[in-house]
N, C-alpha and C positions, 0 to 999 in steps of 0.2 A: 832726674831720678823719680820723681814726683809727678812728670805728666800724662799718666795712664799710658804709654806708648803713642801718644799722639805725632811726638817728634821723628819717634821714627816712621811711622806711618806717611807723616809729609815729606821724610828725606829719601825713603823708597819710590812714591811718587817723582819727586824730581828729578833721582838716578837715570831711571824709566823714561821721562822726557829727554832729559840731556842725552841718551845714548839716541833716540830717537832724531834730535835735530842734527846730533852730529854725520849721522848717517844722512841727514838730508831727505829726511822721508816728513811724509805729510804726517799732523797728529794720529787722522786716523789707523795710520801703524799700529796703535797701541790697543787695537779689536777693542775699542768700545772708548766711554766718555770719565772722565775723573769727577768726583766725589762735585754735587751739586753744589755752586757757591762759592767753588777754587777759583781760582785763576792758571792761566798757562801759555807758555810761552811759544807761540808758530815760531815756523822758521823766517819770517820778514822780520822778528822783534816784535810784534803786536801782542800787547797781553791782552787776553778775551777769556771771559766766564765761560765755562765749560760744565757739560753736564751727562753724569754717569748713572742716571739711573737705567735700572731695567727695567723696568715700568715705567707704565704711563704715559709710553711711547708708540704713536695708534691706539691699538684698540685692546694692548697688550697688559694683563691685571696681572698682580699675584693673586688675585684669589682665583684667576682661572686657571694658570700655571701649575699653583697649589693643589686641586681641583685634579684636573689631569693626570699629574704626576703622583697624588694618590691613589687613583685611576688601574693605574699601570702597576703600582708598587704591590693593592690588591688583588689584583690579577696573578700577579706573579706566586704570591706567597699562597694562594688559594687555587689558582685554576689548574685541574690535575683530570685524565680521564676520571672519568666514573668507573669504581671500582666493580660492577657490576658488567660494565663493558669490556673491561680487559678479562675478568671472569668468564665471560662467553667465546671471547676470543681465544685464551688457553684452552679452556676446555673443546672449542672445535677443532684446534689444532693437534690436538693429543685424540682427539675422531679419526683424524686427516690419514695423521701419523700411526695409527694402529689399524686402518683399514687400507690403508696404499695399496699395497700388493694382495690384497684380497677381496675388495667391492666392486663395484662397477663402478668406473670414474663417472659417469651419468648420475651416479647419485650424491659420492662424492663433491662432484668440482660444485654445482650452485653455495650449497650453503658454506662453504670455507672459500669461495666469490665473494661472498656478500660479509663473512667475517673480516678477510682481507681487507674489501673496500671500507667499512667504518673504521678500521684501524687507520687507514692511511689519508679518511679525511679527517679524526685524530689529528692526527700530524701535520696536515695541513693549514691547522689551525694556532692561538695561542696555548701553547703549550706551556708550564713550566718545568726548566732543562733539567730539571731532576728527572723525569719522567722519560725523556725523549732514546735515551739509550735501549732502555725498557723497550718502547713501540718498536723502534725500529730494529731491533733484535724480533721482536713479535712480527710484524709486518715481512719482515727478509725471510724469515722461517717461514710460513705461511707461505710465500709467494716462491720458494723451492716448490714445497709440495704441491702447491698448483701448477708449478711445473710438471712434473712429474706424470702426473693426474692426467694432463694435455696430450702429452705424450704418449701416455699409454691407450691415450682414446685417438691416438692417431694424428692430432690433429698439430704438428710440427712447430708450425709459425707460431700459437698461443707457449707451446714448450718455451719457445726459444726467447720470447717475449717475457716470460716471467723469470725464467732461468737469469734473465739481463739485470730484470729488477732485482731479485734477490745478490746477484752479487755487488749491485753499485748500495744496497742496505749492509750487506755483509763487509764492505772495505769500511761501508760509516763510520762501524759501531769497531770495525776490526776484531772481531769476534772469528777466530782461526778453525774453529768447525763451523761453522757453516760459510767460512771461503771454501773450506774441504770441503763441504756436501755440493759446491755449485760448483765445485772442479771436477766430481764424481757425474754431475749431471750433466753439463758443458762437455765431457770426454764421453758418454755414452748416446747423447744426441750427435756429435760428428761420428760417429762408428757407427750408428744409423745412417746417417748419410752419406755413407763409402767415403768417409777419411779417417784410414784407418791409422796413419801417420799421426794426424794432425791429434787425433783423440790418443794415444800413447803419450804423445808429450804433453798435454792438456793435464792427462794424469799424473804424469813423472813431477810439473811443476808443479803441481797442486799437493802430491806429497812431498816436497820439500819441504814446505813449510806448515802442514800438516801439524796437528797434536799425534803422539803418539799413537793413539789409542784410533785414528782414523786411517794409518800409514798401508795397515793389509789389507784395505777396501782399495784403495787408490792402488798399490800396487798390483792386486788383481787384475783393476781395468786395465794398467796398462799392460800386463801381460798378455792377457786376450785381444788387446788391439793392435800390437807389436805382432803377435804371432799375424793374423790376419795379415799383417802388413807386408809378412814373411820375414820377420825380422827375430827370428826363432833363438838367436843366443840374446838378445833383448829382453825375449818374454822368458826365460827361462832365468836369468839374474832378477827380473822382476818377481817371478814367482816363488827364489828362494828369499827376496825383500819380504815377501807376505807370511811365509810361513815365520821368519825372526819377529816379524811384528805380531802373529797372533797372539801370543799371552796379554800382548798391551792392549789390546781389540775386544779379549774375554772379559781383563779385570777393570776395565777403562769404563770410559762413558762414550763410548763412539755418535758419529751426529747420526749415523745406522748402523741397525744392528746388526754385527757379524762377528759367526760363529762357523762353529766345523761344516753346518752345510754351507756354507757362503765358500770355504776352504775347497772341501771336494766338487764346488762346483765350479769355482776360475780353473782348478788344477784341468777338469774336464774338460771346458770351455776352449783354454789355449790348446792342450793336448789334440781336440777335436781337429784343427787348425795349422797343427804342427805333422808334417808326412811321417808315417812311421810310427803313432804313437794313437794307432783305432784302440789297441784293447786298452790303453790306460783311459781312454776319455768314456770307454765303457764303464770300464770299472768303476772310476772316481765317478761320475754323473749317475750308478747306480745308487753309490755311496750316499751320493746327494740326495737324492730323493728321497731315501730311506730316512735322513738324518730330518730333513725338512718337515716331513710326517703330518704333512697340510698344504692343502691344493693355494700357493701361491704363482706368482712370478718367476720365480726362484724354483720352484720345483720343476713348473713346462719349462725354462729353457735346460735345465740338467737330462729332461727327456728328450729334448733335441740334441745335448751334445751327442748321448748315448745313439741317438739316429745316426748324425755323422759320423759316428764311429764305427755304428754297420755297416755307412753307405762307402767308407775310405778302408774296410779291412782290406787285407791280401786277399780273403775273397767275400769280396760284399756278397751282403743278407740283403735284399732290398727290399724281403717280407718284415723282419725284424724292425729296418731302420721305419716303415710305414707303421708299424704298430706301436713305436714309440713317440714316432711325430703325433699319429691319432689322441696318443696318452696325454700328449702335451696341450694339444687342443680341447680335450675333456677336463683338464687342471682350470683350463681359463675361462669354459664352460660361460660362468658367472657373472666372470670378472674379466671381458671383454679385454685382452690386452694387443694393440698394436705390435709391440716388439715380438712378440712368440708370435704373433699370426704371421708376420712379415718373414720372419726364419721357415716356420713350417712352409712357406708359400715358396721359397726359393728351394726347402730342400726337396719339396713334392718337384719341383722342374729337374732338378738332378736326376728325379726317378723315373724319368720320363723313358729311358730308355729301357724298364721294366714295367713300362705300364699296361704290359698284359698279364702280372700278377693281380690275383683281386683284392690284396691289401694293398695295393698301390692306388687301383683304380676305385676303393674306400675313401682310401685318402685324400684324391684328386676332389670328389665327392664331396668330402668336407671343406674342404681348403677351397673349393668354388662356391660353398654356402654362404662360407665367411665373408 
C-alpha cells in the first residue's frame, strides 16, 4: 500500500515478459528495452541486465528530440497563411467572378494565374489544418474560373485542365456548390465538343446532388444538351425541373448567378433545338436579352437562339437570323468569347445557302474576321 506503485510497475513488467516467452518470441518483441538496471528473463533461462532507455543510444539526445518536437509543435500552433495573402486572393477572385462573362479573358486569366498559383504553393507547404479547408475551397474556386476564362478564349485543353483541378479541390473540401459549378462546367465543355449525350447526364448527375439553390442552372444545361441530342421529352422534363427550382435559384445563394434571363434563355436555347418550336425560341431569346440589359455571354448566345429560330421557322428569315447572329458578335465585341464565336461560325454555314443575301454575306464578313 505504501510502495509508490512501484510493485505494480514491476508486476506489469513481468506480465509483459511472461506472455512474451510463452509465446516463444525473442525479448525484442517487446519494441524497445526495460527500465535501466532490471533484469530479465530470455527464453534459454538466462537472466541479463537490460536496458530501456530512449536516449543515449547513438547519437540520439532528449534535448534534441525536445528540440524538434517543439519545432513542430510551433509551427503548428503558429504557421497560418498571411492574412494579407489570402486577402488578395479573395479579392482577385470576387474580379474573376464579376467580370467572367464581360472582360476579355486576355486580361482576366494572368493575374487570377498567378493568384491561383500562390494559393496552391500555400498548400503545398506547412500548413496548419485549421486553415487548409479555407485554401482549398479558395484554390478550387479560383481554378473553376480559370476554367471558364480558358474556355472562353478558346483555348480547350487549359478549360479542361483546371475544370479537373477544381473538382478533385471541390470532392477535398466536399463543398456541394462548387461540385455543382464543375458539373455545370464539365457538362458545357463536352457540348462543346459534340457530346451532347454525354454533357446532359454530366448535368442530370451533378444536380442530383446539387444545393437547391444551383438545381435550375444544371437543369437548364441539361435540357439544352438533351434537346441537341434530340432527346426532346428529356429536355422538356428538364426544363419543367428548372422552372420548380427557380424560386430556390432567386432566394439562394447559387455557385452563379441565375435569374429570369438565365430562365428565357435555356427555355430559348432548347426550344431553338427542338423542331417545331422557331417562334418560342424567338420569343423567349428576345425575352432574354431584354432581361440581361448588358452586353454579356449570356445575352450573344440568346441572339443566337433568336437566329436559329429565324433560320428553322416554317418560313425562314435568313436576313433576320444574320442580323441577330451580327448582334451576338457585337455583344462579345470586348470580351472575345470562343462559345458565341463557334455558334455564330456554324450557324453563318447554315446560311450558306442564302449567301447572296447582303446580311448574310456581312455576316460571313465578320465571322471570317473573327
Amino acid at each position: 500500500m505504501h510502495a509508490g506503485g512501484e510493485l505494480v510497475a514491476l508486476w506489469k513488467i513481468a506480465k509483459v515478459e511472461q506472455e512474451v516467452h510463452l509465446l516463444g518470441m525473442p525479448i525484442s518483441a517487446l519494441g524497445g528495452l526495460l527500465p535501466e538496471g532490471r533484469g530479465t528473463v530470455v527464453g534459454t533461462g538466462e537472466v541479463r541486465a537490460t536496458d530501456r532507455r530512449l536516449f543515449g543510444v547513438g547519437s540520439l539526445s532528449a534535448a534534441a528530440v525536445a528540440a524538434f518536437a517543439g519545432q513542430v509543435d510551433a509551427q503548428l500552433q503558429t504557421y497560418r497563411p498571411k492574412i494579407t495573402d489570402v486577402a488578395d486572393a479573395e479579392t482577385a477572385l470576387a474580379d474573376l467572378e464579376h467580370n467572367r462573362t464581360t472582360a476579355n479573358p486576355a486580361d482576366l486569366f494572368p493575374p487570377a494565374y498567378d493568384v491561383w498559383r500562390a494559393v496552391e504553393e500555400i498548400l503545398g507547404g506547412r500548413v496548419h489544418p485549421e486553415y487548409i479547408p479555407k485554401l482549398t475551397l479558395l484554390a478550387g474556386t479560383l481554378a473553376a474560373g480559370l476554367s471558364t476564362v480558358a474556355s472562353f478564349a478558346g483555348d480547350e485543353r487549359f478549360g479542361r485542365i483546371f475544370a479537373g483541378i477544381a473538382e478533385v479541390h471541390a470532392n477535398a473540401v466536399g463543398e456541394p456548390a462548387l461540385q455543382a459549378r464543375v458539373a455545370g462546367i464539365q457538362s458545357w465543355q463536352a457540348l462543346d465538343a459534340g457530346l451532347a449525350l454525354t454533357a446532359a447526364d454530366i448535368a442530370a448527375r451533378g444536380r442530383q446532388r446539387a444545393p437547391r439553390a444551383d438545381r435550375a442552372r444544371l437543369a437548364g444545361y441539361e435540357a439544352e444538351a438533351a434537346a441537341t441530342a434530340g432527346l426532346y421529352g428529356r429536355a422538356d422534363a428538364a426544363l419543367t425541373e428548372m422552372r420548380a427550382s427557380m424560386h430556390d435559384a432567386a432566394s439562394g445563394h447559387p455557385g452563379i448567378e441565375w435569374g429570369d434571363a438565365n430562365e428565357h434563355l435555356f427555355l430559348a436555347l432548347a426550344a431553338a433545338q427542338t423542331p417545331g418550336r422557331a417562334s418560342q425560341a424567338i420569343a423567349e431569346g428576345a425575352a432574354s436579352v431584354k432581361a440581361f440589359g448588358y452586353a454579356c455571354q449570356g445575352q450573344a448566345l440568346a441572339h443566337l437562339a433568336v437566329a436559329t429560330g429565324h433560320l428553322k421557322a416554317v418560313r425562314p428569315a435568313p436576313d433576320a437570323a444574320a442580323v441577330s447572329a451580327i448582334a451576338a458578335l457585337d455583344v462579345v465585341a470586348a470580351a472575345p468569347n470562343a462559345e458565341v464565336h463557334d455558334r455564330t461560325r456554324r450557324l453563318a454555314a447554315e446560311l450558306v445557302s442564302w449567301r447572296s443575301e447582303p446580311l448574310v454575306q456581312e455576316l460571313g464578313r465578320r465571322v471570317a474576321a473573327v
